[in-house]
FIROMAR-271328 format. One record per atom (N, C-alpha, C): y, z, x; atom name. Coordinates in steps of 0.001 Angstrom, whole numbers, plus 500000, padded with zeros to 6 digits. Example, Ala and Ser with C-alpha at 12.3 -4.5 7.8 and 13.67 -1.06 7.14 Angstrom:
<rec><Y>494310</Y><Z>507800</Z><X>513190</X><name>N</name></rec>
<rec><Y>495500</Y><Z>507800</Z><X>512300</X><name>CA</name></rec>
<rec><Y>496700</Y><Z>507800</Z><X>513200</X><name>C</name></rec>
<rec><Y>497750</Y><Z>507080</Z><X>512850</X><name>N</name></rec>
<rec><Y>498940</Y><Z>507140</Z><X>513670</X><name>CA</name></rec>
<rec><Y>500030</Y><Z>507870</Z><X>512900</X><name>C</name></rec>
This chain:
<rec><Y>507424</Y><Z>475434</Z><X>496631</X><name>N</name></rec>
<rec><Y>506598</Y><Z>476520</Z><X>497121</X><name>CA</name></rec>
<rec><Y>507336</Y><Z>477248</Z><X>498242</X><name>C</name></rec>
<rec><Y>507287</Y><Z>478705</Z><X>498236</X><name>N</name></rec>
<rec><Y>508177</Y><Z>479216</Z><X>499061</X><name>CA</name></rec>
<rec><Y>507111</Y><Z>480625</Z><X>499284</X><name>C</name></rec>
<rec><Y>507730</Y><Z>481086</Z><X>500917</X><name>N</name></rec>
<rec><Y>506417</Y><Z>482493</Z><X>500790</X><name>CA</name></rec>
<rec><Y>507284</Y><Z>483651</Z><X>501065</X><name>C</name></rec>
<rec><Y>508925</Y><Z>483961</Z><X>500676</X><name>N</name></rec>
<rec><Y>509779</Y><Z>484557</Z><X>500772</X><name>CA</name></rec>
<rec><Y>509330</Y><Z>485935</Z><X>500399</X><name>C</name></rec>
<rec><Y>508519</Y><Z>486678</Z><X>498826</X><name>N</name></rec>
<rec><Y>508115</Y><Z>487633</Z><X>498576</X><name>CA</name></rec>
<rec><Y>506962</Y><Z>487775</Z><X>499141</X><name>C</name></rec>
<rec><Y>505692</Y><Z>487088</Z><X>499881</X><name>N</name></rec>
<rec><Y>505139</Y><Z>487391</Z><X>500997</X><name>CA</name></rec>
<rec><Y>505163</Y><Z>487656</Z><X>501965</X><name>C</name></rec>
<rec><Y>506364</Y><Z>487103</Z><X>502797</X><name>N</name></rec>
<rec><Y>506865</Y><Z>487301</Z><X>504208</X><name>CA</name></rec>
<rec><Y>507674</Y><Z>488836</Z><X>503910</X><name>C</name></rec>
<rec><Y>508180</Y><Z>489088</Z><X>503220</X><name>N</name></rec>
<rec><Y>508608</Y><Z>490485</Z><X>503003</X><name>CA</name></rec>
<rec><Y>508052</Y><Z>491486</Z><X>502689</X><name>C</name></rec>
<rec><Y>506710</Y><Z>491118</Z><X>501966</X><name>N</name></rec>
<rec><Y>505759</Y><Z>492691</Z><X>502236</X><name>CA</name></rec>
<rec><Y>504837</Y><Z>492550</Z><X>503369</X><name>C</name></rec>
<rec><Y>504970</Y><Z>491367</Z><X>503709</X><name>N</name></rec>
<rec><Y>504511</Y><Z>491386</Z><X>505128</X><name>CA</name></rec>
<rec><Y>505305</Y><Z>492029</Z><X>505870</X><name>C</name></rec>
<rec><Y>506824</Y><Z>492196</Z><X>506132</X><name>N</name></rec>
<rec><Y>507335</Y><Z>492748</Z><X>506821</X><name>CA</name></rec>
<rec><Y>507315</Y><Z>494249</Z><X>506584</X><name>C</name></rec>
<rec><Y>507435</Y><Z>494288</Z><X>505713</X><name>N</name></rec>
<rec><Y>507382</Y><Z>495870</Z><X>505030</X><name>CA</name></rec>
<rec><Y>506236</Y><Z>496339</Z><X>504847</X><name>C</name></rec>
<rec><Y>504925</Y><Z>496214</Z><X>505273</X><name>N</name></rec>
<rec><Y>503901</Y><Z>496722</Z><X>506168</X><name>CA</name></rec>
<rec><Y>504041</Y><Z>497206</Z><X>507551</X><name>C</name></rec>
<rec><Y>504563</Y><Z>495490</Z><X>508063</X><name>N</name></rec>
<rec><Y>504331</Y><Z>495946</Z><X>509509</X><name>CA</name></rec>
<rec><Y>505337</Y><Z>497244</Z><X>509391</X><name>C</name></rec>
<rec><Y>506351</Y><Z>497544</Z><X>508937</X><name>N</name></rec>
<rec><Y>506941</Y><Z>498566</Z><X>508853</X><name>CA</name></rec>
<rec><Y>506635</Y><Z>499908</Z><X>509097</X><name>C</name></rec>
<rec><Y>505308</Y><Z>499738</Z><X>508126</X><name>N</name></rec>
<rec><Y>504459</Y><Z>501244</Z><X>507389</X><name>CA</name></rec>
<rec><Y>503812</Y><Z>501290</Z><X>508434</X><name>C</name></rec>
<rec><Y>502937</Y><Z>500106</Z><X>509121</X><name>N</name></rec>
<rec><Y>502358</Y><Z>500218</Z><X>510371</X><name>CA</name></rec>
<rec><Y>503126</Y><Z>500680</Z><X>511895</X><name>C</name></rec>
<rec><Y>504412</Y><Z>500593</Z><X>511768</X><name>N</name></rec>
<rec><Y>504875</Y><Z>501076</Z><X>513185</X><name>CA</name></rec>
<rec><Y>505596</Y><Z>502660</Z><X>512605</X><name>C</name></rec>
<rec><Y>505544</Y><Z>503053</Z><X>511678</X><name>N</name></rec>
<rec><Y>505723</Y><Z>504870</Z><X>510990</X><name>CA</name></rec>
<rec><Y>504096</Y><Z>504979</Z><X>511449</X><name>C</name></rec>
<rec><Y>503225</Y><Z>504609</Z><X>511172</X><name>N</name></rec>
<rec><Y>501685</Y><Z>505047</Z><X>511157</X><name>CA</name></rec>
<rec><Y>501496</Y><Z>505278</Z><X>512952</X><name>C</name></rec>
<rec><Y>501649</Y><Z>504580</Z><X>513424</X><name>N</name></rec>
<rec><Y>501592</Y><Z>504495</Z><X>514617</X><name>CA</name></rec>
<rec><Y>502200</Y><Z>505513</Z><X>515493</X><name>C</name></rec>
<rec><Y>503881</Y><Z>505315</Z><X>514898</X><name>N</name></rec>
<rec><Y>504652</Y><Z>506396</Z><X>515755</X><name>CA</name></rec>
<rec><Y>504259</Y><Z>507663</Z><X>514886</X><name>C</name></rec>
<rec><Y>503913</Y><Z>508175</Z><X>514291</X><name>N</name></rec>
<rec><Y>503594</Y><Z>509652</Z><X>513374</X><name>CA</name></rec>
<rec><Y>502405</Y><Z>510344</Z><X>513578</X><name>C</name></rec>
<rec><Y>501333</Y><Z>509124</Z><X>513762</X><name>N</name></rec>
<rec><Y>500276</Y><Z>509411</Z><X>513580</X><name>CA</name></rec>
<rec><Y>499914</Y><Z>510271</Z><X>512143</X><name>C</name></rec>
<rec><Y>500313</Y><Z>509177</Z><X>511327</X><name>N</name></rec>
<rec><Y>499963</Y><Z>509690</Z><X>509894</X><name>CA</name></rec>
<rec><Y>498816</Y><Z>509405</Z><X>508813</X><name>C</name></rec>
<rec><Y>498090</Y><Z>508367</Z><X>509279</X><name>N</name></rec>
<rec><Y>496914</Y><Z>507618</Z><X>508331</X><name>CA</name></rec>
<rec><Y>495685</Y><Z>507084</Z><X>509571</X><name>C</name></rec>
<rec><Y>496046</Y><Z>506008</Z><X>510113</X><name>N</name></rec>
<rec><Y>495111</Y><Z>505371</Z><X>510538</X><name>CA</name></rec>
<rec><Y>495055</Y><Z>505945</Z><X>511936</X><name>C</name></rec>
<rec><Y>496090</Y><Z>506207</Z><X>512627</X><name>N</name></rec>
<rec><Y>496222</Y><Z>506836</Z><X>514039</X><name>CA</name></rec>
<rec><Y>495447</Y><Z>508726</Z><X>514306</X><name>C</name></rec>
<rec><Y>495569</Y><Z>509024</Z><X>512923</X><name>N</name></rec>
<rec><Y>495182</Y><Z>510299</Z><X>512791</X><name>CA</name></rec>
<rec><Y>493651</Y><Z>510517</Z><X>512408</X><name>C</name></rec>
<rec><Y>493105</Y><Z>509585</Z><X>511510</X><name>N</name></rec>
<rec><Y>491802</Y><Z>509533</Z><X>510600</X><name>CA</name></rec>
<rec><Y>491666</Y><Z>508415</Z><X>510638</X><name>C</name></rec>
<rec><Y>491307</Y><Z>507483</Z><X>511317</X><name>N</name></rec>
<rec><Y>490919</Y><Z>506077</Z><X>510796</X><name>CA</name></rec>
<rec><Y>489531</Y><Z>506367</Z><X>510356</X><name>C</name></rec>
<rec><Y>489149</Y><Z>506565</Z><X>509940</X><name>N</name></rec>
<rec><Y>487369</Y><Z>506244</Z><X>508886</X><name>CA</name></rec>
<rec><Y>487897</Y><Z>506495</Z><X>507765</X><name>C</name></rec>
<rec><Y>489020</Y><Z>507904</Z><X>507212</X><name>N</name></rec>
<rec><Y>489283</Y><Z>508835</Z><X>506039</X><name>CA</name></rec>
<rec><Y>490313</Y><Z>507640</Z><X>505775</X><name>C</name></rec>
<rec><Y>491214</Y><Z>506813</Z><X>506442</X><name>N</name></rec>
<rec><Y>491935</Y><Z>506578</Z><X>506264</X><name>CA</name></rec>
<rec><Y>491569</Y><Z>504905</Z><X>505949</X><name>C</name></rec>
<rec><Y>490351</Y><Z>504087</Z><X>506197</X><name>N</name></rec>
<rec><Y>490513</Y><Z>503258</Z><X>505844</X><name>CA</name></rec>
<rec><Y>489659</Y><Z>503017</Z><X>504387</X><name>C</name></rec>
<rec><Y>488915</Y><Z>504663</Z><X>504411</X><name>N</name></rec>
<rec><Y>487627</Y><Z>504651</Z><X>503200</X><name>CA</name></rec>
<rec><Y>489075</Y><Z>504871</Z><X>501903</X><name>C</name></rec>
<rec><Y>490051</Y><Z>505714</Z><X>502105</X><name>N</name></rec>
<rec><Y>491310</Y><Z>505556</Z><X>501204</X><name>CA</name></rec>
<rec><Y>491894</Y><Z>504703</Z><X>500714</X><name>C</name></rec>
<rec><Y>492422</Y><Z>503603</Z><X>501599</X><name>N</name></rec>
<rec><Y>492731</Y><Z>502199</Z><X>501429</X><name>CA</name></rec>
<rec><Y>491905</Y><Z>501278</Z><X>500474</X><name>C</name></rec>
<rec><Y>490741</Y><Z>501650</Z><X>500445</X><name>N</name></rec>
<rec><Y>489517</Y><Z>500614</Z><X>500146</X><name>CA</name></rec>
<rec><Y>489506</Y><Z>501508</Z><X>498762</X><name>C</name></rec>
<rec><Y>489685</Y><Z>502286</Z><X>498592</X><name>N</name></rec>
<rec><Y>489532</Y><Z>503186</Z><X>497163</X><name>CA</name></rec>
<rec><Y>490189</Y><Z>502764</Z><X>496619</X><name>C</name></rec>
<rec><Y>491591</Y><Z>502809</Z><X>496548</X><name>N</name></rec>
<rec><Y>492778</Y><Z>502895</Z><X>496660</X><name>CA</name></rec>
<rec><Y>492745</Y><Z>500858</Z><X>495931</X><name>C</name></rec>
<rec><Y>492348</Y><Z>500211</Z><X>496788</X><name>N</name></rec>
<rec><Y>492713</Y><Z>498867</Z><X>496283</X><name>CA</name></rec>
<rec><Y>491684</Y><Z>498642</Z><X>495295</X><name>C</name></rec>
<rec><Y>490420</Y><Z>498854</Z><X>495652</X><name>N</name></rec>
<rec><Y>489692</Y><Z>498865</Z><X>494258</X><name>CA</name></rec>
<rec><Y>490462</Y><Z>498659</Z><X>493687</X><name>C</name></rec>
<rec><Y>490852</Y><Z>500337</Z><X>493209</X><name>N</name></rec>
<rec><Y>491459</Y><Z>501149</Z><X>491895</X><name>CA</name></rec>
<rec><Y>492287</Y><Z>499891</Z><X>491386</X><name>C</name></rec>
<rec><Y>493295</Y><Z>499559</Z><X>491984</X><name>N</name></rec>
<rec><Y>494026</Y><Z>499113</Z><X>491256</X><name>CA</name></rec>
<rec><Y>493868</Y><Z>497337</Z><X>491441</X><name>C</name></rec>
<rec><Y>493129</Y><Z>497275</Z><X>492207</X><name>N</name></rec>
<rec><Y>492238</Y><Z>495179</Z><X>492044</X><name>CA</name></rec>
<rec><Y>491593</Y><Z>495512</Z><X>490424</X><name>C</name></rec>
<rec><Y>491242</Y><Z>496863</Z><X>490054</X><name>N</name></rec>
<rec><Y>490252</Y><Z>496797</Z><X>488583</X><name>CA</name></rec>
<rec><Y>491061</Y><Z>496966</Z><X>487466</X><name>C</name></rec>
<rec><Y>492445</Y><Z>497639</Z><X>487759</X><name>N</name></rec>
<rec><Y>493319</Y><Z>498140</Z><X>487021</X><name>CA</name></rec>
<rec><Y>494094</Y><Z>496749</Z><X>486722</X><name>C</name></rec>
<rec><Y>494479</Y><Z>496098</Z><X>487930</X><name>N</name></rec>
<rec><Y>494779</Y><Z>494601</Z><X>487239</X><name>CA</name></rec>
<rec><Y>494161</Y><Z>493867</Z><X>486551</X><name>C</name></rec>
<rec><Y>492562</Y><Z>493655</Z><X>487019</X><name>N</name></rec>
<rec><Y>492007</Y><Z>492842</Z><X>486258</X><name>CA</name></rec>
<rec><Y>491688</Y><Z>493307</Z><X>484743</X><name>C</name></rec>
<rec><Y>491466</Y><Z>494529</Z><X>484670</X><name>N</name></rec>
<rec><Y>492000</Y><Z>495014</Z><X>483158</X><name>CA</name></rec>
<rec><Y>493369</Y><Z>494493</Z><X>482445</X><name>C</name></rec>
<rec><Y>494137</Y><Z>494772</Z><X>483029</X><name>N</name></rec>
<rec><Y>495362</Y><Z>494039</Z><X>482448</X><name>CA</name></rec>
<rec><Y>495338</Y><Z>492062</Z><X>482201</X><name>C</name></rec>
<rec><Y>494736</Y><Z>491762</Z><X>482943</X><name>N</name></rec>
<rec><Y>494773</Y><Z>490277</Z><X>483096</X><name>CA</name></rec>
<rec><Y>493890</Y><Z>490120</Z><X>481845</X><name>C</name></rec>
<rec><Y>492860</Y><Z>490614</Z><X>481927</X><name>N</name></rec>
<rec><Y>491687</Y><Z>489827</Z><X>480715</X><name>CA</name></rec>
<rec><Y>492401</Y><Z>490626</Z><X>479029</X><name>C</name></rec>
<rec><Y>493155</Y><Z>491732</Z><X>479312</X><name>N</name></rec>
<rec><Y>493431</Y><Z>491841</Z><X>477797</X><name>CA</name></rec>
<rec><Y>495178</Y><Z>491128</Z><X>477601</X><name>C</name></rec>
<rec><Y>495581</Y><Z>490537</Z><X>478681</X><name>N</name></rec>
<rec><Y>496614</Y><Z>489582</Z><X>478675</X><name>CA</name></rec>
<rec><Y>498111</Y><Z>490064</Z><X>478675</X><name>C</name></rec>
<rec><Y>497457</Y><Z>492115</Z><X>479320</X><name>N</name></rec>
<rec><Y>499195</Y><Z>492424</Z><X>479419</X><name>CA</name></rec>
<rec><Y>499999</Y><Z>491831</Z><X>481084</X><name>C</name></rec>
<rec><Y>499059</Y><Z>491559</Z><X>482215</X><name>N</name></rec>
<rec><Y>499640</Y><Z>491201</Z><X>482928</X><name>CA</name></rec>
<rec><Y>499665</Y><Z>489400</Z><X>482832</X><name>C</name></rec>
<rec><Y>500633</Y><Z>488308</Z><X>483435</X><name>N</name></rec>
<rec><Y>500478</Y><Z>487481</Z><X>483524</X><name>CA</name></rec>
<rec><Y>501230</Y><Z>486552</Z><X>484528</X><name>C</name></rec>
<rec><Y>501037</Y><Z>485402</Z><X>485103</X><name>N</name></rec>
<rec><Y>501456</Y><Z>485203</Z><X>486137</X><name>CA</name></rec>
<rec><Y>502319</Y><Z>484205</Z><X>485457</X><name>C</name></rec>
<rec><Y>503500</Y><Z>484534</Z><X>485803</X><name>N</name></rec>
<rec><Y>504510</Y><Z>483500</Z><X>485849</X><name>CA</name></rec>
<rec><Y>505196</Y><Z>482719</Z><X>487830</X><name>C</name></rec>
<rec><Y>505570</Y><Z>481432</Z><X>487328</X><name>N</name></rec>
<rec><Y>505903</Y><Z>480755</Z><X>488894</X><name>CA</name></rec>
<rec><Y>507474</Y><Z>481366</Z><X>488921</X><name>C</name></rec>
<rec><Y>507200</Y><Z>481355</Z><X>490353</X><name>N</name></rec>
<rec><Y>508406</Y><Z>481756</Z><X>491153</X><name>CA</name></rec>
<rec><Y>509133</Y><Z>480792</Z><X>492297</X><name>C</name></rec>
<rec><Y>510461</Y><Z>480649</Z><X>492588</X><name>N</name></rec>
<rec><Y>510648</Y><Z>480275</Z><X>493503</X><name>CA</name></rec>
<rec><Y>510422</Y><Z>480371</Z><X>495356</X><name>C</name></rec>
<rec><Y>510210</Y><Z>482003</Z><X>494666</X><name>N</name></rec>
<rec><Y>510300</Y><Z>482802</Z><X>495969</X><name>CA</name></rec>
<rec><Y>508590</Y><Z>483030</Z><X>496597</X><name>C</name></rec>
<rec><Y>507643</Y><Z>482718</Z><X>495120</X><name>N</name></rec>
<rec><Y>506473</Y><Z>483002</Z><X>495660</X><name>CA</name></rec>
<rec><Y>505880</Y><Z>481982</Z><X>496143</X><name>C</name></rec>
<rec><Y>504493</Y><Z>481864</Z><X>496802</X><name>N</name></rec>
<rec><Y>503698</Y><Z>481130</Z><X>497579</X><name>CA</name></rec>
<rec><Y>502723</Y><Z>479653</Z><X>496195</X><name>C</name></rec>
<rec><Y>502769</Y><Z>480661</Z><X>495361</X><name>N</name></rec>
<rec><Y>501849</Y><Z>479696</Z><X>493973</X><name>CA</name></rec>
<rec><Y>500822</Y><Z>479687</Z><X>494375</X><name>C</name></rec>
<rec><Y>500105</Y><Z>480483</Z><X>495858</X><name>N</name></rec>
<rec><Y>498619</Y><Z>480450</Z><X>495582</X><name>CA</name></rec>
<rec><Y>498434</Y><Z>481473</Z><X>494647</X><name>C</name></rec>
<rec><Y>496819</Y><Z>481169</Z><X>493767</X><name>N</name></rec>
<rec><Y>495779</Y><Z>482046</Z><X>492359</X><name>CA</name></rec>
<rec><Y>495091</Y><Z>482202</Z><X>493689</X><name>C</name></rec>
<rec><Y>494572</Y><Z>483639</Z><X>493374</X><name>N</name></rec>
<rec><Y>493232</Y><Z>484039</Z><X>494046</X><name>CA</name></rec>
<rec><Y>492550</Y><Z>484140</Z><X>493427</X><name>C</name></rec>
<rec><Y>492971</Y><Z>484064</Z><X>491793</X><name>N</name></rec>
<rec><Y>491916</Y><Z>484101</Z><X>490803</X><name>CA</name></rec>
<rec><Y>492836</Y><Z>483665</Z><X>489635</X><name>C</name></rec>
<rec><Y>492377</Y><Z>483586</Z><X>488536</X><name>N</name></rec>
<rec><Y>493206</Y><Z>483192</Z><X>487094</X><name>CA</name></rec>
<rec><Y>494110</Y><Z>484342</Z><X>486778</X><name>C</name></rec>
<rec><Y>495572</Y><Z>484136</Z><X>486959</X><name>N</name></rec>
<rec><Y>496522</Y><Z>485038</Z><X>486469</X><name>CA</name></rec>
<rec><Y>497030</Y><Z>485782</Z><X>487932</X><name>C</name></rec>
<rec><Y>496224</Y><Z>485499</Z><X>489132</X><name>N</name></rec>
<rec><Y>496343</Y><Z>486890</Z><X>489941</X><name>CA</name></rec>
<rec><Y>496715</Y><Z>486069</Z><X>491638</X><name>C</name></rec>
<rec><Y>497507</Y><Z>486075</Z><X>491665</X><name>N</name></rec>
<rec><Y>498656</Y><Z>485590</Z><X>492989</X><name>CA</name></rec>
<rec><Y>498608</Y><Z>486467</Z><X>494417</X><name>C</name></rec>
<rec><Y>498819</Y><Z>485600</Z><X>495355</X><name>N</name></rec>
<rec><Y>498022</Y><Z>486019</Z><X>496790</X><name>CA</name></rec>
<rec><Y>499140</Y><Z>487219</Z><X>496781</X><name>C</name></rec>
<rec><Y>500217</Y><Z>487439</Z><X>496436</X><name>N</name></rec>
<rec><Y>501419</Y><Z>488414</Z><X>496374</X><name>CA</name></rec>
<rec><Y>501281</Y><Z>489703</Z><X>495667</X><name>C</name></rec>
<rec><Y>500141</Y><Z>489380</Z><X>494994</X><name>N</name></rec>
<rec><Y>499505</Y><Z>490407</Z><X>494085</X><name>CA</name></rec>
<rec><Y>498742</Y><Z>491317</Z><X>494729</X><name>C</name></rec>
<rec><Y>498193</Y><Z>490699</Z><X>495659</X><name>N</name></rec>
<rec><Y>497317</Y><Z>491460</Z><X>496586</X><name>CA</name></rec>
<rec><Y>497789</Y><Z>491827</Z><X>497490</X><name>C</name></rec>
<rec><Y>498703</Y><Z>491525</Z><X>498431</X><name>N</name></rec>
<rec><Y>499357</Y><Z>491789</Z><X>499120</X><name>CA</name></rec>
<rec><Y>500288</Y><Z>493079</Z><X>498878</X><name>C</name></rec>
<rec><Y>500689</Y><Z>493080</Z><X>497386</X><name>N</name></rec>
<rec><Y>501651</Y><Z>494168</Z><X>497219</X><name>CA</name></rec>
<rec><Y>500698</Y><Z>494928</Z><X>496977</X><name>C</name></rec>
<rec><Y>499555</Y><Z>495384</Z><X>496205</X><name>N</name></rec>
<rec><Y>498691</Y><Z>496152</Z><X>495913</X><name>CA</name></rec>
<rec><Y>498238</Y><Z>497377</Z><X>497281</X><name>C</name></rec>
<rec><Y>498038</Y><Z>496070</Z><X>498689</X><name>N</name></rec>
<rec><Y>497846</Y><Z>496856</Z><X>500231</X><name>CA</name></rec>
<rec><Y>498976</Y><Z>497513</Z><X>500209</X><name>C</name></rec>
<rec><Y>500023</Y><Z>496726</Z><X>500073</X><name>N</name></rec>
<rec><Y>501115</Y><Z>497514</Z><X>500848</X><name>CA</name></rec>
<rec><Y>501827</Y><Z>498778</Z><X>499594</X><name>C</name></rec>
<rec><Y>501370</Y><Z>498740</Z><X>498615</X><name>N</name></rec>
<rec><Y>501450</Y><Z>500041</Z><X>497727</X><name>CA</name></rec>
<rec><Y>500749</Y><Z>500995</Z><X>498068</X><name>C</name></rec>
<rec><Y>499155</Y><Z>500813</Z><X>498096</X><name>N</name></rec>
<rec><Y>498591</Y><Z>501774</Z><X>498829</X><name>CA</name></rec>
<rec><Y>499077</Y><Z>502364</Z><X>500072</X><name>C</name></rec>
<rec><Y>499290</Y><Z>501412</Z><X>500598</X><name>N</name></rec>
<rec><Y>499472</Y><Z>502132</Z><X>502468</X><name>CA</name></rec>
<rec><Y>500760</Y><Z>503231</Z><X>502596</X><name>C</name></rec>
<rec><Y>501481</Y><Z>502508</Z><X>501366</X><name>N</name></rec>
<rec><Y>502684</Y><Z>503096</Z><X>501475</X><name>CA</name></rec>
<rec><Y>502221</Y><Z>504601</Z><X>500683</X><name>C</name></rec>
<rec><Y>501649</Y><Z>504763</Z><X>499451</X><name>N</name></rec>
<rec><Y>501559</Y><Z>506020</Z><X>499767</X><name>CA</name></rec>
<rec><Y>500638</Y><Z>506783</Z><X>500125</X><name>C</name></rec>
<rec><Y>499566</Y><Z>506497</Z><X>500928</X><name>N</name></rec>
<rec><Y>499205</Y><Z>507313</Z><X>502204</X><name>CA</name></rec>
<rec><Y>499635</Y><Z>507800</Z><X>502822</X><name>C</name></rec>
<rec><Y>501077</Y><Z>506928</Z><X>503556</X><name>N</name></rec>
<rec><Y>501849</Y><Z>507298</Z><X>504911</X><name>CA</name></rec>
<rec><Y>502567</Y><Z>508286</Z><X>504220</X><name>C</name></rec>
<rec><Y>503044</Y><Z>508623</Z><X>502544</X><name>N</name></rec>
<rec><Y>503815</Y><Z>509161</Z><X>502216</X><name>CA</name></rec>
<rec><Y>503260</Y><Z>510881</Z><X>501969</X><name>C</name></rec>
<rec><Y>501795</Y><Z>510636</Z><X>501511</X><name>N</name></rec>
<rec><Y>501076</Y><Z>511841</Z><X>501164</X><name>CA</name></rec>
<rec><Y>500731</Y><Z>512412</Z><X>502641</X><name>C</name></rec>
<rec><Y>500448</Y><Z>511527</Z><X>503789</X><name>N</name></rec>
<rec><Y>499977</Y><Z>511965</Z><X>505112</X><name>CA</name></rec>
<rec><Y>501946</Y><Z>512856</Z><X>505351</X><name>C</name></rec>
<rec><Y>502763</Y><Z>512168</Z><X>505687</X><name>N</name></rec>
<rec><Y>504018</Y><Z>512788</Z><X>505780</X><name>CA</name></rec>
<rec><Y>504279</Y><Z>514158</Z><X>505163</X><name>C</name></rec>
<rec><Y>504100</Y><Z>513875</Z><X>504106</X><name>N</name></rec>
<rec><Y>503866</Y><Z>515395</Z><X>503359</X><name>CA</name></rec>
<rec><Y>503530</Y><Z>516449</Z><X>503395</X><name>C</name></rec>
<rec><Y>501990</Y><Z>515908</Z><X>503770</X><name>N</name></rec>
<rec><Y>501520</Y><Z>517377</Z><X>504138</X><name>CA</name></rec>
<rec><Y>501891</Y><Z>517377</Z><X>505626</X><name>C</name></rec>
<rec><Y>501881</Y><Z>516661</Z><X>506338</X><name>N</name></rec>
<rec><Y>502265</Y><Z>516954</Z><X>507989</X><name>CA</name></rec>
<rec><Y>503555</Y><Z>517876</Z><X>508107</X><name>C</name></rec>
<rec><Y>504591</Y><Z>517478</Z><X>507192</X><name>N</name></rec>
<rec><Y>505905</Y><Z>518806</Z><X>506426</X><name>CA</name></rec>
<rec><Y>505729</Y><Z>519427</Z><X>506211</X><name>C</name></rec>
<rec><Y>504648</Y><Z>520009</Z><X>505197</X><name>N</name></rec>
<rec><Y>504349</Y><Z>521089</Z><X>505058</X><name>CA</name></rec>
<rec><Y>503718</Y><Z>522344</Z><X>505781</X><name>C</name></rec>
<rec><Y>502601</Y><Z>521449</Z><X>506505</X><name>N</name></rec>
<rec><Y>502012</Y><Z>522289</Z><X>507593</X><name>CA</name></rec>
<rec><Y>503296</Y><Z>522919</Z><X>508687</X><name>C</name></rec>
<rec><Y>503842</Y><Z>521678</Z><X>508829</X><name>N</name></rec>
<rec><Y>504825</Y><Z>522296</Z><X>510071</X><name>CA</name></rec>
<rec><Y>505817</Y><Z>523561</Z><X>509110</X><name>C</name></rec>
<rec><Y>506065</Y><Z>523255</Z><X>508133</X><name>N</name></rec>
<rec><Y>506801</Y><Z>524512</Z><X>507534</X><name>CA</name></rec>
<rec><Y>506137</Y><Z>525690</Z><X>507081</X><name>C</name></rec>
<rec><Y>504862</Y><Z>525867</Z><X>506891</X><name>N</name></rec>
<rec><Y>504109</Y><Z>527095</Z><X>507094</X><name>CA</name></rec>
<rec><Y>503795</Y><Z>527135</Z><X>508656</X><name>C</name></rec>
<rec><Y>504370</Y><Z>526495</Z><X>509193</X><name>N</name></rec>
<rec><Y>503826</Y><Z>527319</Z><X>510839</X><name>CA</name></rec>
<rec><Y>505131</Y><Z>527897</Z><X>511379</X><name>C</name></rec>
<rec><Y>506153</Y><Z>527064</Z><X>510954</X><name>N</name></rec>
<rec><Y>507827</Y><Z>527679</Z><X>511220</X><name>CA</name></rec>
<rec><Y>507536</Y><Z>529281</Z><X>510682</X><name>C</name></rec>
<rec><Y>507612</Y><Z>529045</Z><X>509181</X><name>N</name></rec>
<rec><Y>507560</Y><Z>530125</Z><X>508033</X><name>CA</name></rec>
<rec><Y>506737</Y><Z>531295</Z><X>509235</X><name>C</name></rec>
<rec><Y>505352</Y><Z>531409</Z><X>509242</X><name>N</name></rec>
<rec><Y>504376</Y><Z>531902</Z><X>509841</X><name>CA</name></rec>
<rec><Y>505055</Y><Z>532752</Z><X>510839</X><name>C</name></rec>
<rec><Y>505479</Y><Z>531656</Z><X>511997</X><name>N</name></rec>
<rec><Y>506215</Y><Z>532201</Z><X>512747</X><name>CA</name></rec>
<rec><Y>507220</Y><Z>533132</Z><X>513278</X><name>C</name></rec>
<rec><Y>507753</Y><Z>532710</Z><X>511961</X><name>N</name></rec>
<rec><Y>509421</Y><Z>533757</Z><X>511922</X><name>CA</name></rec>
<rec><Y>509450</Y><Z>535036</Z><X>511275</X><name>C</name></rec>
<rec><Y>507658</Y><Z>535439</Z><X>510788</X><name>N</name></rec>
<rec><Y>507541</Y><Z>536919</Z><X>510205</X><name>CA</name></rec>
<rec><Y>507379</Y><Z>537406</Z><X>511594</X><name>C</name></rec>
């Protein structure tokens, strides 16, 4: 048992969390919009797996690198974990975005 691909999207959160922080791009900017997103967001795809699990396209195979806890039949604490940190990641990416954009219609704006 090893928690090597856990400890790494653990790290690679806290990651997304110190961009969020220094940017003020998701939670620093909107936390209510931003955590009602998250929670959408994992639904979506906690239902999108479990679709896959019960018609048997996803399946859990053991790893060296993973932890071997089931949080459920087929579905690994790493599973969930990557699911947060997919979401978060593109929040910070869609929040970035438009925060680019705005600033480039205000440049743009500007320079008529």
């Amino acid at each position: 048992m090893s928690g090597v691909y856990a400890a790494a999207l653990l790290v690679s959160a806290a990651c997304l969390v110190l961009l969020d922080v220094r940017f003020r791009l998701v939670f620093r900017r909107r936390p209510v919009a931003g955590t009602v997103a998250m929670l959408i967001g994992l639904a979506f795809f906690l239902a999108w797996d479990a679709v896959g699990i019960s018609l048997g396209v996803f399946r859990h195979l053991d790893s060296r690198w993973a932890t071997g806890v089931l949080l459920a039949p087929e579905f690994p604490l790493e599973e969930l974990l990557f699911l947060g940190f997919l979401t978060y990641l593109t929040l910070i990416l869609l929040s970035g975005w438009q925060r680019w954009r705005e600033r480039a219609n205000s440049k743009e704006g500007s320079a008529r």
